[in-house]
LOSE-598878 format. One record per residue (C-alpha): x, y, z; residue in three letters. Coordinates in Angstrom, 3 decimals, decimal comma. Example, Ala and Ser with C-alpha at 12.3 -4.5 7.8 and 13.67 -1.06 7.14 Angstrom:
% LOSE-598878
        c1        c2        c3  residu
    12,300    -4,500     7,800     Ala
    13,670    -1,060     7,140     Ser
END
This chain:
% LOSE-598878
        c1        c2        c3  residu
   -20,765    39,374    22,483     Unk
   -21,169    42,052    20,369     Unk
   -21,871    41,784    16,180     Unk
   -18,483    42,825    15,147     Unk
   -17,204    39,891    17,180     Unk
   -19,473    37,378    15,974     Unk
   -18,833    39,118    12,480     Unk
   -15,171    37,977    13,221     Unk
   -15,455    34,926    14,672     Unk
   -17,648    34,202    11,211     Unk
   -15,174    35,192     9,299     Unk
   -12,598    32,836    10,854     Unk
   -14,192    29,500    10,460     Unk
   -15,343    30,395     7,054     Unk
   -11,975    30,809     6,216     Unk
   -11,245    27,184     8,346     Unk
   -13,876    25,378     6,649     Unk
   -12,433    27,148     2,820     Unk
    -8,985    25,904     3,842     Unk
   -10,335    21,852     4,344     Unk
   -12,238    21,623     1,549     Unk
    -9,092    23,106    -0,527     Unk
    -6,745    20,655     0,820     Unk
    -8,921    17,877     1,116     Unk
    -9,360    18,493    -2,923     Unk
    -5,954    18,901    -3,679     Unk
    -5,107    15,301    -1,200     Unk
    -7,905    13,563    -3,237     Unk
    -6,681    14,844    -7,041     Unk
    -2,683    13,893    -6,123     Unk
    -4,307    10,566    -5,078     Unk
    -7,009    10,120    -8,149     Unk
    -3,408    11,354   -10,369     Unk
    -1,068     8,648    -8,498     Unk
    -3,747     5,921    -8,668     Unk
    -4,201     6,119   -12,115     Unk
    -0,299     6,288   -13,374     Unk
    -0,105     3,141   -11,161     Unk
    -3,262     1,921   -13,099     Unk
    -1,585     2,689   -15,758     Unk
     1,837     0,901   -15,107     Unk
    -0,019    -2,384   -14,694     Unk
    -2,194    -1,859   -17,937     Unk
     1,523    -1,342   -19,748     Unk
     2,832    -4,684   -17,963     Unk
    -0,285    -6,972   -18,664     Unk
    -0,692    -6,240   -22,186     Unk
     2,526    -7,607   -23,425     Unk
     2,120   -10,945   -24,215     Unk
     5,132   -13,552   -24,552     Unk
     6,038   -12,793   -28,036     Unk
     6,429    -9,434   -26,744     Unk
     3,676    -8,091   -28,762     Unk
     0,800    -5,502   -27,476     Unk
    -2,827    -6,503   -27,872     Unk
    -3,164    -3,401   -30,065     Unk
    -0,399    -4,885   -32,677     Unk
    -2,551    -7,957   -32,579     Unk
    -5,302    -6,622   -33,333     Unk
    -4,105    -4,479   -35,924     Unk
    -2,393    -8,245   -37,156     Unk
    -6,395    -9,243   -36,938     Unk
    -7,982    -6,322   -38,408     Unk
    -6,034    -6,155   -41,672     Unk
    -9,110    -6,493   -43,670     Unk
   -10,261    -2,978   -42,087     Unk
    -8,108    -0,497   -42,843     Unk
   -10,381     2,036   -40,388     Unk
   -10,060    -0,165   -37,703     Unk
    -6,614    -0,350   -37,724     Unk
    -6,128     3,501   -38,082     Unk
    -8,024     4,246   -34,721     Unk
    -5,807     1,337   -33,015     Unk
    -2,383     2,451   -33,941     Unk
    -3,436     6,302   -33,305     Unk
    -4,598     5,096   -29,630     Unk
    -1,736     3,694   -28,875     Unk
     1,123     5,670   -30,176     Unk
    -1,234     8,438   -27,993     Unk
    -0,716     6,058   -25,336     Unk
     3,127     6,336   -25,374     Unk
     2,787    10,194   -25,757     Unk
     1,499    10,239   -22,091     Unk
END
C-alpha cells in the first residue's frame, strides 16, 4: 500500500466520521427542538386553572402591592405567547 493510498483511504473516513457527527447533531437538535415545544404544550395546558385563569394572572392578582413584581410577570408571559 503505498502513501497516496493510505493518504486516500484517510481522507475517506475522515470525511465518514465528519458526516455522523453532523447528522447525529442535527437528529439530536430536531429532537432537543420537538421535545421542548411538546414541553411546552403541556406547560400551556397545566397552567390554566378552572376559572380559566393563568398562574401568572394570579399572581399578578397576588402581587398588586408590588408594582415591580407584576411588571416582570406580565412581560414574561405576553413573551411567552410571542413564541
Amino acid at each position: 500500500m503505498t502513501i497516496m493510498e493510505m493518504l486516500e483511504q484517510s481522507a475517506v473516513l475522515t470525511m465518514l466520521g465528519v458526516g455522523v457527527v453532523f447528522s447525529f447533531l442535527i437528529l439530536l437538535i430536531l429532537c432537543i427542538t420537538l421535545v421542548g415545544k411538546a414541553f411546552h404544550a403541556l406547560e400551556s395546558r397545566k397552567n390554566v386553572n378552572s376559572q380559566g385563569q393563568t398562574t401568572a394572572d394570579i399572581a399578578v392578582n397576588k402581587e398588586e402591592n408590588n408594582p415591580h413584581i407584576a411588571a416582570i410577570i406580565t412581560a414574561v408571559n405576553e413573551y411567552r405567547k410571542s413564541c
